[in-house]
Chimera marker file (.cmm) of the C-alpha trace (Angstrom):
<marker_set name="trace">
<marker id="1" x="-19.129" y="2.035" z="1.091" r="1" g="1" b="0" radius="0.5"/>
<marker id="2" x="-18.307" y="-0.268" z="3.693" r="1" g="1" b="0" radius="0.5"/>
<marker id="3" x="-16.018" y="-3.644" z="3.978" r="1" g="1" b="0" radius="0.5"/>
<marker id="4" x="-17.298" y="-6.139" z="5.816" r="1" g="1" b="0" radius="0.5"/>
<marker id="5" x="-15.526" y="-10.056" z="7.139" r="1" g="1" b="0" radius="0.5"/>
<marker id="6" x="-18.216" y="-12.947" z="7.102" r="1" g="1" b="0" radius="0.5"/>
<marker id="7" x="-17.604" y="-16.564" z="7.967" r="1" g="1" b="0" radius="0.5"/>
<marker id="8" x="-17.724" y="-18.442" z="4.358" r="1" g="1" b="0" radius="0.5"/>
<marker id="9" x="-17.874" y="-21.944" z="6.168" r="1" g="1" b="0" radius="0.5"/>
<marker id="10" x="-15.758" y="-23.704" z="9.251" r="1" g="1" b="0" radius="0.5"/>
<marker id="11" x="-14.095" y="-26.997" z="8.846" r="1" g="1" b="0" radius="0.5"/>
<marker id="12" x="-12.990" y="-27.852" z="12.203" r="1" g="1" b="0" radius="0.5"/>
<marker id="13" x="-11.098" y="-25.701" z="13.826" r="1" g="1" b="0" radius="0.5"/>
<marker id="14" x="-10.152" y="-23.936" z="10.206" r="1" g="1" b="0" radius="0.5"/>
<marker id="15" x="-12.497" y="-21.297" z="9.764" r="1" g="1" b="0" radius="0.5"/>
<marker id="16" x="-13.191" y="-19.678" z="6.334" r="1" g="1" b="0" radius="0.5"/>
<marker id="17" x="-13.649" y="-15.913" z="6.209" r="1" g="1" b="0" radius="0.5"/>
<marker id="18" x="-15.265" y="-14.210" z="2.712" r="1" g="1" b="0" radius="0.5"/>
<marker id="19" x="-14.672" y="-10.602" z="2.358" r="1" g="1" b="0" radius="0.5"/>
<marker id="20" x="-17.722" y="-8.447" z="0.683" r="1" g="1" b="0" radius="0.5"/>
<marker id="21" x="-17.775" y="-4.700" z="0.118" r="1" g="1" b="0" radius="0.5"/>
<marker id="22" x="-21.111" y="-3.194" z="0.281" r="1" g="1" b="0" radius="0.5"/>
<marker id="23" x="-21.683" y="-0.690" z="-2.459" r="1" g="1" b="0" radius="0.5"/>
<marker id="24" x="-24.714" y="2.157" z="-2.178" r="1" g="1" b="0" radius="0.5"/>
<marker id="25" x="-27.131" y="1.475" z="-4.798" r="1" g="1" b="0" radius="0.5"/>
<marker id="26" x="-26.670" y="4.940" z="-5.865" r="1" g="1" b="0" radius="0.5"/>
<marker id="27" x="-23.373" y="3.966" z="-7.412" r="1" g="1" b="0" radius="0.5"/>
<marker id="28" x="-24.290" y="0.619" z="-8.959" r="1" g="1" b="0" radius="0.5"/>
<marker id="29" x="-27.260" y="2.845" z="-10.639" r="1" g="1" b="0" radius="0.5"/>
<marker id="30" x="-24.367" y="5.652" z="-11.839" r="1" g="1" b="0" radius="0.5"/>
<marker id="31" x="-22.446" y="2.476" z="-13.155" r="1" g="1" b="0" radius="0.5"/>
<marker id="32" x="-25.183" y="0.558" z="-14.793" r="1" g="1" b="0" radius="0.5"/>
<marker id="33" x="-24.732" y="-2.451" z="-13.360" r="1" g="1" b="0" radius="0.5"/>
<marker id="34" x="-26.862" y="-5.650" z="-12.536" r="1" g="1" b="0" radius="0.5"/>
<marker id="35" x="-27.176" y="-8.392" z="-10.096" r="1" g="1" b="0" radius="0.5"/>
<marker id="36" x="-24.819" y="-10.952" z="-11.202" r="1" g="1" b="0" radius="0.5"/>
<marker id="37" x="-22.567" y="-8.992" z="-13.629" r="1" g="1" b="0" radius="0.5"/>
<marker id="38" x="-19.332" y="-10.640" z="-13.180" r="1" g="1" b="0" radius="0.5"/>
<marker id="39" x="-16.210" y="-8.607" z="-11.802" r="1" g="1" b="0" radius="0.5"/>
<marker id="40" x="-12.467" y="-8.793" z="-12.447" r="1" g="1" b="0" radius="0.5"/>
<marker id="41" x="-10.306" y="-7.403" z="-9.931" r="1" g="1" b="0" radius="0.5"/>
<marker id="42" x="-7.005" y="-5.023" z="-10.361" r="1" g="1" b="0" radius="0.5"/>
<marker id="43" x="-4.696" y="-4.145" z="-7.199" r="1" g="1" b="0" radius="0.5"/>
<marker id="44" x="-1.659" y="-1.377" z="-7.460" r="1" g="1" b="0" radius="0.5"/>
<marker id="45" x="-0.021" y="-0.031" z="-3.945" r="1" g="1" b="0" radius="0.5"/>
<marker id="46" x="-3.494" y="0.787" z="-1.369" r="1" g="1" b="0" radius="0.5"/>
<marker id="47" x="-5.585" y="1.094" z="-4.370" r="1" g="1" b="0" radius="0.5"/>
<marker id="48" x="-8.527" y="-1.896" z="-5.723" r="1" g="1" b="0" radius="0.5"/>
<marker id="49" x="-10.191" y="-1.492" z="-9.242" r="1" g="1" b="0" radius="0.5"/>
<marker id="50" x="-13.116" y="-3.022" z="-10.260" r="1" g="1" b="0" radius="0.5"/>
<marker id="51" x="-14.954" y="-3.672" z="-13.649" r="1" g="1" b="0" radius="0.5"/>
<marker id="52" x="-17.334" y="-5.364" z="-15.517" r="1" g="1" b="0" radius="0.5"/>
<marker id="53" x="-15.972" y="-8.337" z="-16.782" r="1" g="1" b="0" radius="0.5"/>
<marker id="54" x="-15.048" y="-8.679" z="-20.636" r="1" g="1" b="0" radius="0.5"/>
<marker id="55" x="-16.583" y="-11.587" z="-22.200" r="1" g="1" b="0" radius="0.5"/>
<link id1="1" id2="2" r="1" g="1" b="0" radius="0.2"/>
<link id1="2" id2="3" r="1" g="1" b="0" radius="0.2"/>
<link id1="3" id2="4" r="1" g="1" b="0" radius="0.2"/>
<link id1="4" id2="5" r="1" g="1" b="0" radius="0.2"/>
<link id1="5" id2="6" r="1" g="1" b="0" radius="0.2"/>
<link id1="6" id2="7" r="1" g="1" b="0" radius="0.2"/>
<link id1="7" id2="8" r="1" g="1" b="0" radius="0.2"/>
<link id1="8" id2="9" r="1" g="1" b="0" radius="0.2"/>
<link id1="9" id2="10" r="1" g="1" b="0" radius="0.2"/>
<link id1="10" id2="11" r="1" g="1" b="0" radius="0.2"/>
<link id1="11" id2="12" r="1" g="1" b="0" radius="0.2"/>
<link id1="12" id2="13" r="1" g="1" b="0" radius="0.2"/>
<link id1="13" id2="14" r="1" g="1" b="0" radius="0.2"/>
<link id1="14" id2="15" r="1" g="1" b="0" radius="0.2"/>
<link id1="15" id2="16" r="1" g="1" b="0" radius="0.2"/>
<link id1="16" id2="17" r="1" g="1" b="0" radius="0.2"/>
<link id1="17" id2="18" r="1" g="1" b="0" radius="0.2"/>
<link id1="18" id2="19" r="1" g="1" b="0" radius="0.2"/>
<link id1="19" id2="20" r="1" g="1" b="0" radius="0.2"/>
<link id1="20" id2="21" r="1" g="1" b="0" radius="0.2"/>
<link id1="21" id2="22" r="1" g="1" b="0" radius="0.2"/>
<link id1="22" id2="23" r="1" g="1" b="0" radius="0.2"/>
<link id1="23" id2="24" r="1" g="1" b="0" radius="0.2"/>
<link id1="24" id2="25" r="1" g="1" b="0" radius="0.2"/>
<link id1="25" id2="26" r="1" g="1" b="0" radius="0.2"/>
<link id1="26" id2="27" r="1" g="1" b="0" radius="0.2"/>
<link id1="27" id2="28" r="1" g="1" b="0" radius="0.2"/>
<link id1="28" id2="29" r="1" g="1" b="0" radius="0.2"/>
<link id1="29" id2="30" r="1" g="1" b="0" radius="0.2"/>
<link id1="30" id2="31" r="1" g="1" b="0" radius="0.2"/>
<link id1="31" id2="32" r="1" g="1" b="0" radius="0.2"/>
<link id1="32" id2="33" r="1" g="1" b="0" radius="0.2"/>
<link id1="33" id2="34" r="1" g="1" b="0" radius="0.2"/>
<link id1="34" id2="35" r="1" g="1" b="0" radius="0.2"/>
<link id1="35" id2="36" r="1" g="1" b="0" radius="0.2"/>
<link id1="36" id2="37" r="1" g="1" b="0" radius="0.2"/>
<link id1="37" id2="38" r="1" g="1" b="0" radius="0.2"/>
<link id1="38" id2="39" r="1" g="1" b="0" radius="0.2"/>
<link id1="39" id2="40" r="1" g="1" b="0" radius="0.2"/>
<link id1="40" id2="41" r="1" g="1" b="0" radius="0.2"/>
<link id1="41" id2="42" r="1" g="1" b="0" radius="0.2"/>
<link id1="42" id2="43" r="1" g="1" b="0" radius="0.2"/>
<link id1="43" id2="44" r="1" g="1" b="0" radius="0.2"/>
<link id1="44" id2="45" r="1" g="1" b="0" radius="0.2"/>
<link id1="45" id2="46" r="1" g="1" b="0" radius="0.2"/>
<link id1="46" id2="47" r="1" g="1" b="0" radius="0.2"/>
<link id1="47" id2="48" r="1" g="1" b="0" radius="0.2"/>
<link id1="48" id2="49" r="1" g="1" b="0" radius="0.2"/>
<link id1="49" id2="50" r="1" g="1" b="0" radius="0.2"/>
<link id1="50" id2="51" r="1" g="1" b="0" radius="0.2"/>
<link id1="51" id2="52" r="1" g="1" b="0" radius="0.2"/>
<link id1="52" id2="53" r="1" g="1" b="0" radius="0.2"/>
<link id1="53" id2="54" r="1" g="1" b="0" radius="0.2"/>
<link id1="54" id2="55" r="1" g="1" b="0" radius="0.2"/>
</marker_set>
């Protein structure tokens, strides 16, 4: 698993970073997940949780 920075856009001087974390497919298999499936976020202390989204 990695975390990477990429430039989202640059307005002016501003510039715009986007953060994505690249997951092995392995785990998205183990997970059963999809392209697309929407993700909601939980942070406590060092730690980030993510799941599917609940409709």
């Amino acid at each position: 698993m990695k975390l990477q920075k990429q430039l989202s856009r640059k307005a002016g001087n501003v510039v715009y970073p986007k953060w994505v974390i690249v997951i092995s497919p392995k785990d998205i298999d183990k997970l059963g997940w999809k392209e697309g499936v929407e993700l909601e976020s939980e942070t406590t202390q060092n730690k980030l949780l993510l799941k599917p989204k609940k409709n």
